[in-house]
N, C-alpha and C positions, 0 to 999 in steps of 0.2 A: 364166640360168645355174642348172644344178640339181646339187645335190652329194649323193653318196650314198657312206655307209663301209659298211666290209668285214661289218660286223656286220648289214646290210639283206640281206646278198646272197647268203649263205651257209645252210647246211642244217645239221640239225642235228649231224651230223660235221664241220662247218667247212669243208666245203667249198663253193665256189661253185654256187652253184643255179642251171641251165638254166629251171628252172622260174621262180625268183625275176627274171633277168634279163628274161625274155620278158615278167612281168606290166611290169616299168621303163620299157623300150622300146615297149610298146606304149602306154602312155600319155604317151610324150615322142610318138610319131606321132601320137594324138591332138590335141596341142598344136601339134604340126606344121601336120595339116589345118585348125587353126583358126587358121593363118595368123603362128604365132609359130616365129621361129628359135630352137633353142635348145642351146645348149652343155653339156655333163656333163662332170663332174668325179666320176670314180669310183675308190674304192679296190677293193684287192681283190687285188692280184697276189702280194701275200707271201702271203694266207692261200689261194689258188690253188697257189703253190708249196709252201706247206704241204702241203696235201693228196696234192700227186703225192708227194713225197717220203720221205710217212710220219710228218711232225711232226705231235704233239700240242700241244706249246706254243709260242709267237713266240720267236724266239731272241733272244738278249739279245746276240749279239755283231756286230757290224756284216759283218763277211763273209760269215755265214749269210741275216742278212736279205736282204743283196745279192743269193745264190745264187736262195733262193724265190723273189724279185722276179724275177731273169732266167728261170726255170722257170716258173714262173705266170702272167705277161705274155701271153704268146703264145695261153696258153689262153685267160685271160679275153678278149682282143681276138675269139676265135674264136664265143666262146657269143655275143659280143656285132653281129659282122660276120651273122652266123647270122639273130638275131633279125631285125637291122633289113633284110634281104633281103625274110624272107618279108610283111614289110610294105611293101616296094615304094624304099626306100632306102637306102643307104649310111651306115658310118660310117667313122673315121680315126682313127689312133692317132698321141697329141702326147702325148712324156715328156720333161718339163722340168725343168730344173736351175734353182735361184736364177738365175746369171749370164744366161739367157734374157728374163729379164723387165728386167733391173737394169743391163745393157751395152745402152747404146742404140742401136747397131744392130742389135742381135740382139733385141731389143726391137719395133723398128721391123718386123721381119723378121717376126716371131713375131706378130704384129697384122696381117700382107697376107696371112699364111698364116693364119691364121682369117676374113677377110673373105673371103678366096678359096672355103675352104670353103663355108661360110653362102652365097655365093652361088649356086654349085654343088652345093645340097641335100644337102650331106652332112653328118651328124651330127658334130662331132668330141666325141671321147672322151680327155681329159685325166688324166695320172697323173703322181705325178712321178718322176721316172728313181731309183727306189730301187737301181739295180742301180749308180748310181755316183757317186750324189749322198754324201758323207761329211758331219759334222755341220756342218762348216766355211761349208758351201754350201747346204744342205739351206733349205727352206722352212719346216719344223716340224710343219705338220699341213696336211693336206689341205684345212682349212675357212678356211687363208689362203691358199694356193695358189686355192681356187675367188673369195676375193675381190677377191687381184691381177687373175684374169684376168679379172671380171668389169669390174672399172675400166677394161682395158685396150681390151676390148670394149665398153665401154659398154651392158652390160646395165641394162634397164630395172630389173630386178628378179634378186636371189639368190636361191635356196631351199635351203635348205641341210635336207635329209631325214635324220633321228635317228630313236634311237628310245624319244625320248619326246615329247610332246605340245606343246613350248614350255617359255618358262618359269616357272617356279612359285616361288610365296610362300613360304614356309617355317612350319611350325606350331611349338610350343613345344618341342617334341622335334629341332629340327634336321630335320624332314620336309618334302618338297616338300607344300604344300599348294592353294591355287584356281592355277588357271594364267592369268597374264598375257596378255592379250589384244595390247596393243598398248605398245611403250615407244618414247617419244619420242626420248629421248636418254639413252643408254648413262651410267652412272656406279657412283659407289663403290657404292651402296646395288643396281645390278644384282651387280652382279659377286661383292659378298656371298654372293646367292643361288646364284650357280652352284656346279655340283658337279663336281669331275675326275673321270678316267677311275674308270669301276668294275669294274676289276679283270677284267672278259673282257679273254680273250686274243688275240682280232682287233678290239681296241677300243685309239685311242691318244692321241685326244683327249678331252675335254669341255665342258661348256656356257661354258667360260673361254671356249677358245678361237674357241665362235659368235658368242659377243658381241662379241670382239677383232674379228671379221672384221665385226660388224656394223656396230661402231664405224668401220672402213676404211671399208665401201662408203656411212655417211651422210655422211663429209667430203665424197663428190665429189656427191651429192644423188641417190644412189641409195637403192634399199630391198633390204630384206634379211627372207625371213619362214622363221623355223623351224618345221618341221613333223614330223608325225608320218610318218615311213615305214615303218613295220610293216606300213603296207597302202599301195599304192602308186597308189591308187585316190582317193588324202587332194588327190596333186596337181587331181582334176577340181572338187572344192572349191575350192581354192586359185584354180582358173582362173576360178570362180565367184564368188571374192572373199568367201566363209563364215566365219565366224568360227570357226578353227582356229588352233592353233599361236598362234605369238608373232612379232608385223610390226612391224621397225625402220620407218617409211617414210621416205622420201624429201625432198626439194622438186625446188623447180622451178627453180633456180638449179644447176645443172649445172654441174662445174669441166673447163675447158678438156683437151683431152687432154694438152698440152705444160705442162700445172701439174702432173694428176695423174704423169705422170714423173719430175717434181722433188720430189713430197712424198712417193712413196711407193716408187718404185722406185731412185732413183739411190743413188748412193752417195756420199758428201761425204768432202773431201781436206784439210780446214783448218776453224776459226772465223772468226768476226769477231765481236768483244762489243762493243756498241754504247751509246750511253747513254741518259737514262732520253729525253729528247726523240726520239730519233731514232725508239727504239722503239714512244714511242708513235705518230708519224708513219706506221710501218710497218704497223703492229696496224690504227689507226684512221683513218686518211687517205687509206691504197693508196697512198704516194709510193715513187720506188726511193729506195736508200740512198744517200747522197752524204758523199765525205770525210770532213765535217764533225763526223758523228756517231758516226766514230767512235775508240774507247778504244785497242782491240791486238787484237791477231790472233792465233793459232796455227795451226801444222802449216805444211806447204812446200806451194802449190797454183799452177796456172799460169791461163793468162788461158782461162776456158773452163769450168775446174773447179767442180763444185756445193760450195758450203760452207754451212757454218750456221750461221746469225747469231743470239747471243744476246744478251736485256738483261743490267741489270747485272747480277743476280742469276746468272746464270749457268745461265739456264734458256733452251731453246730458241724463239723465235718465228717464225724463216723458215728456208725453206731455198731459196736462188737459185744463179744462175751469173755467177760473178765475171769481169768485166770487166779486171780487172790482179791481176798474180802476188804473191806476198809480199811481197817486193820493194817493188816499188811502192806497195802499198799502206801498210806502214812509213812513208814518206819523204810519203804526203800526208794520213796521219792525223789527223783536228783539222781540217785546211786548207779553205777554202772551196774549191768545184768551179771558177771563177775564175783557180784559181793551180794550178791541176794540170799546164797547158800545158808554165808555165815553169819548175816541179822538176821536171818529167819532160825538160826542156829537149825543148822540144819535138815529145814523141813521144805527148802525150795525146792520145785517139781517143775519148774517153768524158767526157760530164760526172760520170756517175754511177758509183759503185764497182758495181753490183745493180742494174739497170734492173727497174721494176717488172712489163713482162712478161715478166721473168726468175725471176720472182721468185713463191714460194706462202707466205702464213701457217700454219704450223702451230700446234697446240695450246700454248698458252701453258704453263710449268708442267715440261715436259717437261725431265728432267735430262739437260746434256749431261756 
């Protein structure tokens, strides 16, 4: 997966560069020939719209951005259908809305239509549907949109191309100073470090939100490496394994695909606050939840529904798919798994409220 913002791809009037493009795609061919599929997630179509239109600055109001996005789309798909011809390939254009990755059908959908491509040599080129995605729905920045999809695909590895060199320490001044080579695991003391958006005008994230994505892609044991793309020449490095940029890595523990959809894509209908045993069971044992352990529930959900289960503090530690509705689960709360039969008079189907391969730990800590 390799992601590239609007700020790599453009010329010095803001406009997209045929130039900038060709040197991108010719090095994602490169990668190609050397036997790696690879997905792009590229910005670019508001400040494409931009330019046909005559804007100098990103509009601030959501109908205008829509507008560019629908006006610029077509171009950038063009400079880019372009390039990867005269290299002997194809690409495809995927513009996704949150509910795409997050409704599980459309989910499921959106995953055989990328396998399909990849297997069918054709490059796809991912954006998200700015032309009608509202904030409601919207994904946020491009560098979570490239990390959903890279879970969903099971990329070995993210790149996510800026344009600065990784991330850096900070001097006495509040300055980026040595740059970090390699960070294990994402925390407070990263996040410090990062800087937001600086203020260009086809720029809409920053290093927040690399690390937010970095942090996604090592729950599921994936890697994640920030690098410089000002010269796009950095990926033949990268494929060289050099010490460049900044590498979340990996492991080798791998989370199933039907987990990653429950910790990162669904959407949850209700709680279950459980207690303090139950959740340690959950946390540190891998058991499903059963009756027993737990306190009360909220929100209305049915038998199917993903909820999220918190300890008692009221923080989140899993999120699974509930085996019986509100309802039910009210009436055998506390109760051994045993007696569920006969208060349900006899319509229990489940020992367990959360079967545990229903079920994914998320980050403890997490406020619900």
């Amino acid at each position: 997966m390799i992601k590239v913002g609007s700020r790599l791809l453009i010329d010095e009037n803001g406009v997209p560069s045929e130039e900038r493009i060709n040197e991108l795609v010719n090095e994602i061919g490169l990668l190609r020939q050397a036997g790696k599929q690879v997905i792009l997630v590229s910005s670019g179509s508001i400040a494409s719209g931009m330019s046909i239109l005559g804007m100098t600055q990103r509009p601030k109001h959501l109908p205008e951005l829509q507008l560019c996005a629908a006006v610029g789309q077509s171009k950038l798909m063009s400079l880019y259908e372009t390039a990867c011809v005269e290299r002997g390939f194809h690409c495809a254009q995927l513009l996704l809305m949150a509910d795409d990755v997050r409704v599980r059908k459309r989910h499921l959908n959106l995953s055989n239509c990328l396998n399909t491509m990849l297997s069918h040599g054709i490059l796809p080129v991912i954006n998200e549907n700015d032309s009608l995605s509202v904030e409601e729905i919207r994904f946020g920045e491009n560098d979570e949109l490239a990390a959903l999809v890279a879970m969903m695909s099971r990329s070995d590895l993210t790149v996510l191309m800026t344009s600065v060199n990784g991330l850096h320490t900070l001097d006495e001044n509040g300055k980026p100073d040595e740059r970090i080579s390699v960070v294990e695991a994402v925390d407070d003391e990263h996040l410090a470090l990062a800087g937001g958006t600086d203020g260009n005008e086809m720029s809409t994230g920053g290093m927040h939100t690399k690390l937010n994505a970095a942090s996604m892609v090592n729950k599921v044991g994936e890697s994640l490496w920030i690098i410089d793309g000002t010269d796009f020449k950095e990926l033949r490095k990268m494929a060289r394994a050099e010490d460049i940029g900044t590498i979340f890595p990996g492991n080798e523990e791998k989370m199933r695909s039907a987990k990653r959809w429950l910790a990162f894509f669904s959407e949850t209908e209700g709680t279950i606050t459980v207690d303090q045993g139950a959740a340690k069971a959950l946390c540190e044992q891998g058991t499903s939840l059963l009756p027993g352990g737990i306190k009360y529930i909220s929100g209305e959900f049915e038998v199917g529904d993903i909820v999220n289960i918190l300890n008692p503090e009221g923080n989140t530690i899993a999120k699974g798919m509930s085996n019986y509705n509100t309802d039910e689960i009210n009436r055998i709360s506390g109760r051994q798994s045993s007696e569920i039969d006969s208060i349900l008079g006899g319509s229990a189907n489940y020992n367990e409220v959360v079967h545990r391969d229903n079920l994914v730990i998320v980050k403890d800590g997490e406020k619900e």
